[in-house]
C-alpha positions, 0 to 999 in steps of 0.5 A: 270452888264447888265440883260436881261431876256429871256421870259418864262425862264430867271430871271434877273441877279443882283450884282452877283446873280439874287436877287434885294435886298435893306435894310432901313436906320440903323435908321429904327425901322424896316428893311423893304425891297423888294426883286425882281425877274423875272421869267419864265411867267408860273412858279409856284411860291412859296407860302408865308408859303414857304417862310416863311418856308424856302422851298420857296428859294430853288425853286426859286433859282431852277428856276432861275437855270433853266434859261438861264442867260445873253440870250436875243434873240430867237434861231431862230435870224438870221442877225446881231442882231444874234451875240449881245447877247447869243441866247436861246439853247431853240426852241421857241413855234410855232404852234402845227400843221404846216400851211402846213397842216392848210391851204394848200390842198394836191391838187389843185391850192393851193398846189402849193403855200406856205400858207400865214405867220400869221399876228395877234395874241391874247392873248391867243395864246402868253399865250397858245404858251409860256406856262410855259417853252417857252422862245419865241413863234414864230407864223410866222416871222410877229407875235411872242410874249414874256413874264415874271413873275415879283414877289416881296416878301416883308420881314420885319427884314429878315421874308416874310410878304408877296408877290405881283406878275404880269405877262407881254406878250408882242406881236409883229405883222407887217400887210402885206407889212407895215414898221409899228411894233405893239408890244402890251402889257399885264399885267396880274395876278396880286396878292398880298397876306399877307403885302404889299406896292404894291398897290401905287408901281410905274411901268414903261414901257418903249421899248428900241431900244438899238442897229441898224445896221447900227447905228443912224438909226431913228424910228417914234413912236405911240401907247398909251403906258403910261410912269408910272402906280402903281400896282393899276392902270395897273391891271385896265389898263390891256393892251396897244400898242406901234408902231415903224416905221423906214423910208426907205432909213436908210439902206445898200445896194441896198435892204435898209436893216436896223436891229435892236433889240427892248427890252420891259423893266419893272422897278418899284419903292417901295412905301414909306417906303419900300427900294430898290437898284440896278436893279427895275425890269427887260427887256424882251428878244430881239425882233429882227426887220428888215425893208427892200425895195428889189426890188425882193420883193412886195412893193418895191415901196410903191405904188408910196409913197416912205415913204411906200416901203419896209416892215418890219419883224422880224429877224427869220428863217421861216420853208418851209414845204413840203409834201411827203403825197399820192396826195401832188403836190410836193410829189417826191421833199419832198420824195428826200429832206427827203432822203437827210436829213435821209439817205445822204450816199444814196443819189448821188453823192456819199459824205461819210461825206455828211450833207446837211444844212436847217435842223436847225436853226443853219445850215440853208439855204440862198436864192441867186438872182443871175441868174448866180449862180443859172444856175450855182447850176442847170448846177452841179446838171444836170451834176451828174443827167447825170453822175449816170442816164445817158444822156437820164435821162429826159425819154423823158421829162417826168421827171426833175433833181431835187436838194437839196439845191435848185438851188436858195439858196447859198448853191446850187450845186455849192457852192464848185465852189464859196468857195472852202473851203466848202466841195465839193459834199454836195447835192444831185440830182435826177430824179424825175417826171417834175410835182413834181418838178416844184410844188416844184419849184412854193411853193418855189417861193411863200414862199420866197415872203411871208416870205420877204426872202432877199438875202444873209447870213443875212436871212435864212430859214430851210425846214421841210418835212410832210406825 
């Protein structure tokens, strides 16, 4: 039976049950074994008078309950590695505050351009993103980080003696324009109360790249990750990285694309005297990473060093976050966008059955770099500004037919022209004034080049309006 353990919120699943046990030999003068499970990072766990009471069971049978069995990938995973195992129903973690308004003034220069994706993250922001029901913590598309609970209960002729427990945060950065992948770990809390055999318990790290699309791709790895450790030593150890880079020319099509999925896996061994069978341990969730060298993209050269062109990212749906604030430079797009998004009925051409996508992960936006169908999104968009405001809807140059989706994505205007099988009408156009619009136009541009977003239906993104 494959398990898979979906960070923050997910125990591992075993022989039918999400309990790792194993019994002594027949012979033994005590049936000695331990039983193993993997819990969300921040769950409380019973105590060992609750498990000795019986009390104990019952809440961790409560909180593999409240996970999500067989999950292994973010609710944001977009791409082929999307359609390989379930994806959390959960959000993932994300900034408390948008970056829009971290970093980006209302006014200005910068307001006309997206702020830059974050790069880094520590420890304390994984812990502090995950808290205690997370399943993922996405900080961008170039930082995200996962992580579990590993709780051993050592029972002797079917009593609790005791308990031993670690926690494991794994964190994955890629620096700007780089193919490099840092995925750092860290083992934390480690506890151990009553009896116990986990001081000299063997624990074994290992970062398992299961699948790749296309198949047989092949990866450079480096870090200083080490292959086994006891309880004893990875509690001094603390932390450790490991890096992945996959070369170019590995991928389809003309922008190299190569996806793959990355899955920290943690397996221990019970010291002598002590039993266990089945699974030791349990993996991490999925991690979904994509390398690519578009040509509309920055380093697509590699500076002159073709072993460098391209980047990686990870396989997520970025958020694009407008603002509709007083001042905000793009306010009269963000103000049509949230109408279309609360109010389509209003919004024209008239649709009855109007629901313009990008507002979830699951319905999200694809970007096109095709010129002609991006004349074509903006020549249908025009030709209904004309229809309800009339020829003359440009007030004299002052204002500019603005559209949602956008003309660049491939649900643009004319989208029902490419497939006629999607419902014709679903967006909606309106005037609105020239500076606005092509404020919006400029943020837009500068987020699909930070954020890497490639052409086509195995990238997305979903649009987020503030103020």
């Amino acid at each position: 039976m494959r398990e898979v353990l979906c960070a923050g919120a997910v125990a591992v699943s075993v022989l039918g049950s999400s309990l790792t046990t194993a019994r002594a030999a027949d012979n033994s003068p005590d049936d000695l074994r331990v039983d193993s499970y993997v819990l969300p990072v921040g769950a409380a766990k019973p105590s060992l008078e609750e498990l000795r009471s019986g009390r104990g069971m019952e809440r961790l049978r409560e909180l593999v309950r409240q996970a999500e069995p067989g999950t292994g990938l973010a609710a944001e995973t977009v791409g082929p590695a999307a359609s390989l195992v379930p994806l959390s129903n959960r959000a993932s973690g994300v900034p408390a505050q948008p970056r829009l308004e971290q970093e980006r003034p209302s006014v200005g220069p910068m307001a006309t351009t997206a702020p830059e994706p974050a790069r880094t993250m520590t420890f304390e922001e994984c812990k502090k993103g995950l808290g205690s029901s997370k399943a993922f913590y996405v900080k961008s598309r170039f930082a995200v980080c996962n992580g579990a609970s590993f709780l051993q209960t050592w029972v002797r002729n079917n009593q609790p003696v005791g308990e031993s427990m670690f926690n494991v945060r794994v964190v994955g950065t890629i620096a700007k324009n780089s193919r490099t992948i840092d995925f750092r770990y860290y083992f934390t809390d480690f506890v151990t109360t009553g009896t116990t055999g986990a001081a000299a318990m063997p624990i074994t790290t290992k970062g398992n790249l299961p699948q790749s699309w296309p198949a047989g791709a092949r990866y450079t790895r480096g870090g200083d990750k080490p292959g086994t450790q006891t309880f004893t030593q990875l509690k001094a150890l603390r932390t450790f990285h490991e890096t992945v880079n996959a070369k170019p020319g590995q991928g389809k099509k003309s922008a190299d694309l190569l996806f793959a999925v990355y899955e920290p896996a943690i397996s221990y061994t019970p010291p002598a005297g002590w039993t266990l069978s089945g699974s030791r341990g349990g993996k991490l969730f999925m991690l979904a990473p994509r390398w690519e060298a578009a040509s509309y993209l920055a380093n697509s050269t590699g500076g002159g060093n073709p072993a460098k062109k391209g980047a990686a990212t990870f396989s997520y749906v970025p958020t694009l976050t407008l603002s509709a604030k007083a001042g905000a430079d793009e306010r009269a797009e963000a103000q049509h966008i949230r109408q279309a998004f609360l109010v389509p009925g209003d919004t024209k051409p008239y649709m009855s059955a109007k629901n313009v996508p990008g507002q979830t992960v699951k319905d999200p936006l694809h970007r096109t770099v095709s010129a002609a169908r991006i004349d074509k999104n903006r020549g249908a968009a025009v030709k209904q500004c004309k229809r309800y405001w009339g020829a003359n809807y440009t007030n004299g140059g002052t204002k500019e037919c603005d559209e949602y989706p956008f003309a660049s994505t491939y649900e643009g205007a004319a989208e029902n022209y490419y497939d006629p099988e999607v419902t014709k009408f679903n967006f909606s156009a309106k005037p609105i004034p020239k500076e606005d619009n092509q404020a919006g136009g400029l943020i837009l541009k500068s987020f699909y080049a930070k954020n890497r977003i490639i052409d086509g239906l195995d990238d997305g993104f979903i649009v987020k309006i503030t103020g």
